[in-house]
C-alpha positions as CSV (number, residue, x, y, z in Angstrom):
1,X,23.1,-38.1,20.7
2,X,20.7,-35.4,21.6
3,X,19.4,-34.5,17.6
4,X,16.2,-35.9,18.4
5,X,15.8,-33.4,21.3
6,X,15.6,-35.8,24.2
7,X,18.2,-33.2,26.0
8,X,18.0,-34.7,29.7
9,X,18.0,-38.4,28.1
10,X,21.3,-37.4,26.5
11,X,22.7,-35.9,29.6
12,X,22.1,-38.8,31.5
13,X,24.3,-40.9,29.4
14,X,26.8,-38.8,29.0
15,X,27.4,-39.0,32.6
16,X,27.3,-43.0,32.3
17,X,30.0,-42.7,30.1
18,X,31.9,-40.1,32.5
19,X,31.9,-42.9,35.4
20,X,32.1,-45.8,33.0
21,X,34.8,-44.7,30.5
22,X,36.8,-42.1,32.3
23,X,39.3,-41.4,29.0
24,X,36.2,-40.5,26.7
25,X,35.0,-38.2,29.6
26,X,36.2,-35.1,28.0
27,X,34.1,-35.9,25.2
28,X,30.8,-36.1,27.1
29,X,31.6,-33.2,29.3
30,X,32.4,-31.1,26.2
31,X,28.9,-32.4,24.3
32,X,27.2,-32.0,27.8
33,X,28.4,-28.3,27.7
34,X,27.0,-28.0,24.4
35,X,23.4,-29.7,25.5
36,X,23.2,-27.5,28.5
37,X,23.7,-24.4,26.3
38,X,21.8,-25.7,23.1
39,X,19.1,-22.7,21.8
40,X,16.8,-25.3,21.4
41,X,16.8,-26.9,24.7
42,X,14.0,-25.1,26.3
43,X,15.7,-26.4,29.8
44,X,19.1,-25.0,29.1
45,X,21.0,-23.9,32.1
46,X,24.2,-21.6,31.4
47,X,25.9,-22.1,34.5
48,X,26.0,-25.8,33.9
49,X,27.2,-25.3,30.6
50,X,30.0,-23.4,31.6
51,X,31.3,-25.9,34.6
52,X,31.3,-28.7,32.0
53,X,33.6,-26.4,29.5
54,X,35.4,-25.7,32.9
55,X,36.0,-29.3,33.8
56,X,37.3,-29.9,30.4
57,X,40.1,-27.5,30.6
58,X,41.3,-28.3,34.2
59,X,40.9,-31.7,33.8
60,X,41.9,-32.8,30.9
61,X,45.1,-30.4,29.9
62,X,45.8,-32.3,26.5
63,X,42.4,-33.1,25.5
64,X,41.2,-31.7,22.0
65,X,38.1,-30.4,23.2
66,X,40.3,-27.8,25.5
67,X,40.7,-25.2,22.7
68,X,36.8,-25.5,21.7
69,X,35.8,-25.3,25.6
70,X,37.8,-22.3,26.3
71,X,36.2,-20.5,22.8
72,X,32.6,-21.8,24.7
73,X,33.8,-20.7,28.2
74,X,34.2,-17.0,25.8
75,X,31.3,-17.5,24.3
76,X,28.8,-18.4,27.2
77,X,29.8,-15.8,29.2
78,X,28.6,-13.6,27.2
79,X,25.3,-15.2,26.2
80,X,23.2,-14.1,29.3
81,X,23.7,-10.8,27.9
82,X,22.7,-11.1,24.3
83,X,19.7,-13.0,25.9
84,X,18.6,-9.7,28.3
85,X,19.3,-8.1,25.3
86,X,17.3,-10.0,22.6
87,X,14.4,-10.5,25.3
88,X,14.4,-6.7,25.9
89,X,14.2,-5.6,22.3
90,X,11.1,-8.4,21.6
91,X,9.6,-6.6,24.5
92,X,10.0,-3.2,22.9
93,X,9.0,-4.3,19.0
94,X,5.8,-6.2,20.9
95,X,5.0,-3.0,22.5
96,X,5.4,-0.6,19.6
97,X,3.1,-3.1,17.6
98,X,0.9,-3.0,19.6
99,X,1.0,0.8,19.7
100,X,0.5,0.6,15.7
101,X,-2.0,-1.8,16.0
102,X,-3.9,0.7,17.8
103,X,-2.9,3.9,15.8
104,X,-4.0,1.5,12.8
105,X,-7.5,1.2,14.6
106,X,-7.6,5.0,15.4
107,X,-7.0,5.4,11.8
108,X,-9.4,3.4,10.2
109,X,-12.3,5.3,12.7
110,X,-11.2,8.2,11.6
111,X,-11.4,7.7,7.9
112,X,-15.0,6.3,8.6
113,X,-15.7,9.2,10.5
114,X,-14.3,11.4,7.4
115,X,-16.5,9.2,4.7
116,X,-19.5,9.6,7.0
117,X,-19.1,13.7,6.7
118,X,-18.3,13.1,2.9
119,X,-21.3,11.6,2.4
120,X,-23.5,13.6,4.2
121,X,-22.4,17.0,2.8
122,X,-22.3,15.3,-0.9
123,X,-26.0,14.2,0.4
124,X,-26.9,18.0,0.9
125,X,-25.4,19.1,-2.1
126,X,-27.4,16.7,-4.4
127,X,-30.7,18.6,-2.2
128,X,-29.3,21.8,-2.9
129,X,-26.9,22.0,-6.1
130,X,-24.8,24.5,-6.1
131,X,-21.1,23.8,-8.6
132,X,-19.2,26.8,-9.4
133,X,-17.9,24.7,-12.2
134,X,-16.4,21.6,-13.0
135,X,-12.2,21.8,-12.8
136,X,-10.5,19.2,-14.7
137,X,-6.5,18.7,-14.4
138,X,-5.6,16.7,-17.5
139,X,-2.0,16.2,-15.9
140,X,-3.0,14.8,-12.8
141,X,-6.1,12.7,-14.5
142,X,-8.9,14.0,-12.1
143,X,-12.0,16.7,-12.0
144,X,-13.4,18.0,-9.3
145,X,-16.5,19.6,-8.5
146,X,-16.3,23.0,-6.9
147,X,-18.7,24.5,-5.0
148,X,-18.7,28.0,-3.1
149,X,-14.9,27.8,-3.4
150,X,-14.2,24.6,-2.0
151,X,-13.5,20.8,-3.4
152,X,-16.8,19.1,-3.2
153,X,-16.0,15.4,-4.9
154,X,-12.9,14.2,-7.2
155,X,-12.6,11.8,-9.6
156,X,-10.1,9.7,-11.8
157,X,-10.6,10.3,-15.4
158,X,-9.8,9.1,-18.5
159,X,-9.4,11.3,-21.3
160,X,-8.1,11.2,-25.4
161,X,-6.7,8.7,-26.5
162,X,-3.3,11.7,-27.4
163,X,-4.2,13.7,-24.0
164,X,-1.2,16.1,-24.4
165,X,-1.7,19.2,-25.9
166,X,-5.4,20.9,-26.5
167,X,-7.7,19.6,-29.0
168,X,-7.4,21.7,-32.6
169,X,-8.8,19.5,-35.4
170,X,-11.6,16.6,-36.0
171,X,-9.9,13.2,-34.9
172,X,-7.0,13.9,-33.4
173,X,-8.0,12.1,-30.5
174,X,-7.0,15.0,-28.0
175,X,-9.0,16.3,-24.7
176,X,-9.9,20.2,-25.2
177,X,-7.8,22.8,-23.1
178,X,-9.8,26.2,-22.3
179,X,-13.1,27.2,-21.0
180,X,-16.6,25.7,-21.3
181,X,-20.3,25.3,-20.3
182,X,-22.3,22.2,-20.1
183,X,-25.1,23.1,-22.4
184,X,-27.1,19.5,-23.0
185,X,-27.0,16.2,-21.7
186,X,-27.8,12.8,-23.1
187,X,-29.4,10.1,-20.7
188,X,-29.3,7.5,-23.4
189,X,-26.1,7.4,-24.5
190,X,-23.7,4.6,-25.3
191,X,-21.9,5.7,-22.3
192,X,-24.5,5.8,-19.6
193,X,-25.3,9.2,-19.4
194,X,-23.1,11.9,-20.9
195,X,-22.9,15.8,-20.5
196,X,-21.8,17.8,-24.0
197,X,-19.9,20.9,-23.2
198,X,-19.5,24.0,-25.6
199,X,-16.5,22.6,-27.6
200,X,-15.5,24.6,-29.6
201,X,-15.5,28.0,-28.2
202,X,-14.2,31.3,-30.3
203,X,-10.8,30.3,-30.2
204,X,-10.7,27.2,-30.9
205,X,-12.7,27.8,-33.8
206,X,-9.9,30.7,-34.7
207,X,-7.4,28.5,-34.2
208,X,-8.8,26.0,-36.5
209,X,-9.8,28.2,-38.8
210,X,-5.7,29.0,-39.3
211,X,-4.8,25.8,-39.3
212,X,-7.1,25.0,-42.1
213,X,-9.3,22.3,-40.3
214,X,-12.3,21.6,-38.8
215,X,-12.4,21.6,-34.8
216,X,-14.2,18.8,-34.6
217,X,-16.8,19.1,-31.5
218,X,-19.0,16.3,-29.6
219,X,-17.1,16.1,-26.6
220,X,-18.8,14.9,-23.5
221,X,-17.9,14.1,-20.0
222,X,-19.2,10.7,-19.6
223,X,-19.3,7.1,-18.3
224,X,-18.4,3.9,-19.4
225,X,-18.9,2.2,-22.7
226,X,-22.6,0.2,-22.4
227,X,-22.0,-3.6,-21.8
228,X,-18.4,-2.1,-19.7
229,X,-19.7,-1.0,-16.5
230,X,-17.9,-3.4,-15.1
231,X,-14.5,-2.6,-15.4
232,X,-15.2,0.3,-12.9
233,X,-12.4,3.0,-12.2
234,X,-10.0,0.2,-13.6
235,X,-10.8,2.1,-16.9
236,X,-8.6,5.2,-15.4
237,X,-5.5,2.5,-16.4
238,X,-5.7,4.2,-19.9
239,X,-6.9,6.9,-21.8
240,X,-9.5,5.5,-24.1
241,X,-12.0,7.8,-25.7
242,X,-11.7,10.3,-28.7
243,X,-11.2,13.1,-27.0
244,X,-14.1,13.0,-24.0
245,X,-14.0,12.7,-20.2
246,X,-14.4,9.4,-19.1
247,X,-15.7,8.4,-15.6
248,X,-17.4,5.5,-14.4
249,X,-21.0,5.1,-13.8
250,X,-22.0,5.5,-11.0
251,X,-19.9,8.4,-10.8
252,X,-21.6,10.3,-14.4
253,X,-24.8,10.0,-12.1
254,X,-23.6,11.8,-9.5
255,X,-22.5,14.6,-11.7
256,X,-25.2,14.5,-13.7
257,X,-27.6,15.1,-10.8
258,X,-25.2,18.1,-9.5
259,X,-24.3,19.8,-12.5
260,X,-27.3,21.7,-14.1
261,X,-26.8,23.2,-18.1
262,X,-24.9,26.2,-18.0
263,X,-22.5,24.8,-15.5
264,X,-19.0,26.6,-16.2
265,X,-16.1,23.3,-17.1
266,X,-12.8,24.4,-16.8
267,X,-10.2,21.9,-18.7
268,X,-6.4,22.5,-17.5
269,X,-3.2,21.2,-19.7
């Protein structure tokens, strides 16, 4: 009677049919117990709920609503309760979001705060170069530029195409492992820009030398292939080149600017 959420319409009949059809009033008070305590009935009223379920077992001994008022006799009791409870606990999780919410905000001010700082000591170092050298972590995919002992900018890389172990012959597709310079730079390349570093050095070329092969050389830290720049440091996803360090544009530029010839470039395994 009440699905289409006309709850006091409903109760109004039911007490129609208490004074009208006394033997079916054990039904209606039962259902009227039920409306009364119904979730979506944004009039509910617990006490009434529970005087209806009341009536039904004092009145009505052998009625077969009894059993199902006594279980909602149980049931409403308790339901006061679980509402404190349940309105206490939405209280707290509104409260502690809004507490994140704010943490959130403090968050994002302070990572703009951090950028900001970023980019004003990158600024002065592009004024005032000044690398140590050029670290690269082949594990962990990235290079950094180190100056007076401290991180000054990190990349993702790419690197060989077979990135594990060093680089010992011509085509084997593997990033070098040791120490190098930059010692010349190509501003017209087929990757952007691109800086060549001393590969090989004395030991690779002794290694090489046992191994009966050529060491191969050319290898550049540089950006993306022309006609790519695009893809951006979505290029990271894989390691692509012959043997070179691949970052994107924009970022080759940078390092470009701050890295003069003679720069030391360390490559790690």
């Amino acid at each position: 009677m009440f699905n289409q959420g006309s709850y006091q319409a409903s109760l109004s009949k039911y007490e129609q049919i208490i004074d009208q059809q006394p033997a079916a009033g054990d039904r209606a008070l039962f259902e009227m117990g039920i409306v009364y305590s119904y979730p979506k009935n944004e009039r509910k009223d617990y006490q009434k709920s529970l005087e209806c379920f009341q009536r039904v077992i004092k009145d009505y001994p052998g009625s077969h609503y009894r059993q199902n008022s006594q279980t909602m006799v149980s049931y409403i009791n308790n339901v006061p309760v679980k509402d404190t409870t349940i309105a206490t606990q939405q209280t707290r999780i509104e409260t502690l979001q809004r507490e994140i919410t704010g943490k959130e905000d403090e968050i994002a001010t302070l990572r703009e705060k951090i950028e900001a700082l970023e980019k004003n000591v990158f600024a002065y170092a592009i004024r005032k170069p000044s690398l140590d050298k050029i670290l690269i972590d082949k594990q962990a995919r990235r290079m950094m530029l180190i100056s007076q002992g401290s991180v000054l900018k990190t990349y993702k890389i790419a690197l060989g195409g077979d990135p594990i172990g060093p680089k010992e012959r011509q085509g084997d597709n593997k990033t070098p492992e040791g120490t190098y310079t930059i010692d010349a730079r190509n501003r017209d390349s087929r990757y952007h820009r691109a800086l060549h570093i001393s590969y090989p050095n004395e030991r690779d070329r002794k290694r090489a030398r046992e191994l009966g092969v050529s060491p191969g050389g050319n290898i550049m830290i540089h950006g993306i292939k022309n006609g790519f720049s695009w893809v951006g440091d979505a290029h990271t996803g894989v390691d692509w080149t012959k043997g070179c360090i691949a970052v994107t544009d924009e970022e080759i530029e940078e390092i470009d600017m701050l890295a003069p010839n003679g720069t030391i470039v360390e490559i790690r395994p």
